[in-house]
C-alpha positions as CSV (number, residue, x, y, z in Angstrom):
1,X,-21.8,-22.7,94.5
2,X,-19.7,-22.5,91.2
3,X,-20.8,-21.0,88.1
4,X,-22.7,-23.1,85.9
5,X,-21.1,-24.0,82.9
6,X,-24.4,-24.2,80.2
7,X,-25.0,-27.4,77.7
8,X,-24.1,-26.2,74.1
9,X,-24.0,-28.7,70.5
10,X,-20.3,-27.6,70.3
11,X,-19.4,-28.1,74.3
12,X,-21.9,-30.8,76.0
13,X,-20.6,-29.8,78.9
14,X,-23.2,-32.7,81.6
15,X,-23.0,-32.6,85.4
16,X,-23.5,-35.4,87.7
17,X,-26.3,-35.3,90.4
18,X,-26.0,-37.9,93.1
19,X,-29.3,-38.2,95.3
20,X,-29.8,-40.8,98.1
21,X,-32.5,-41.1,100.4
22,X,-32.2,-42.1,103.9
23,X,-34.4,-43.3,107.0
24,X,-33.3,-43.4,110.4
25,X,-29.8,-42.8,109.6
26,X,-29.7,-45.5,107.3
27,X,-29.1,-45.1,103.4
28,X,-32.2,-46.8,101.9
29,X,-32.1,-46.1,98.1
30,X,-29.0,-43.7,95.9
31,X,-29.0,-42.9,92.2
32,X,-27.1,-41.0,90.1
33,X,-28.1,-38.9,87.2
34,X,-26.3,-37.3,84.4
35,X,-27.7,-34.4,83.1
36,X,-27.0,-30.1,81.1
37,X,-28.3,-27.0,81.9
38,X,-29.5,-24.7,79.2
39,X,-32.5,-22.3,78.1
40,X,-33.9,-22.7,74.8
41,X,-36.9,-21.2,73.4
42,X,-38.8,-19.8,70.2
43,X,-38.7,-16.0,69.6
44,X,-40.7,-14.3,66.6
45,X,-37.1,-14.5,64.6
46,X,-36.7,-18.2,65.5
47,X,-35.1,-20.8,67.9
48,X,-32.6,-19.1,70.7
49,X,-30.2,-21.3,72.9
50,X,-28.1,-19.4,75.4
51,X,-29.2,-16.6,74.2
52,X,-27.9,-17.0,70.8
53,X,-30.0,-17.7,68.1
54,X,-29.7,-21.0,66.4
55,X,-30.8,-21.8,63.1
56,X,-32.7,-25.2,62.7
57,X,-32.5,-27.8,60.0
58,X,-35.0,-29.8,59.9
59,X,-37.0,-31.8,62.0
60,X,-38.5,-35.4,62.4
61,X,-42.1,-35.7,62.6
62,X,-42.9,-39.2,63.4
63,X,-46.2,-38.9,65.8
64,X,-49.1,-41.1,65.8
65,X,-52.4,-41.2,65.4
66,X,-54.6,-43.4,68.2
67,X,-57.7,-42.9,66.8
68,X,-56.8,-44.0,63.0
69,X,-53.8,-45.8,64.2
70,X,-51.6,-44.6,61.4
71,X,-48.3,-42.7,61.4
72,X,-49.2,-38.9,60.6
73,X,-45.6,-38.9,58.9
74,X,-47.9,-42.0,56.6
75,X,-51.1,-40.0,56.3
76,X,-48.9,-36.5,55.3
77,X,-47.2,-38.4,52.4
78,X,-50.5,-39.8,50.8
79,X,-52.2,-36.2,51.3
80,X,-54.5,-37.0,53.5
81,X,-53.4,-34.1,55.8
């Protein structure tokens, strides 16, 4: 197997992966999927990706809330968290 070439914000770099399933020598279902290999991961001194450290900028918050059936984003914004 070749080297992996790994998924990076400057090079996407995607692979396709073809499965099919078969019975009895016949093909019964196939799909292909489209997908990048990386490792990413928090360290003490932040977010790391490859390896190299990546330096975030901000990030969207917009869970809910089942129970109160608000937006936490809403409920952050009037101080109620």
């Amino acid at each position: 197997m070749q080297e992996i070439c790994l998924w990076e914000p400057e090079n996407p770099h995607l692979y396709e992966i073809r499965t099919s399933l078969w019975k009895n020598g016949e093909m019964i279902d196939a799909r292909v999927d489209i997908t990048g290999f990386r490792e990413a991961g928090f360290r003490k001194d932040g977010f790391y990706l490859n390896g190299k450290k990546l330096r975030l900028r901000g990030l969207n918050r917009h869970q809910f809330d089942n129970a109160i059936d608000r937006h936490l984003t809403g409920m952050i914004k009037d101080g109620q968290c």
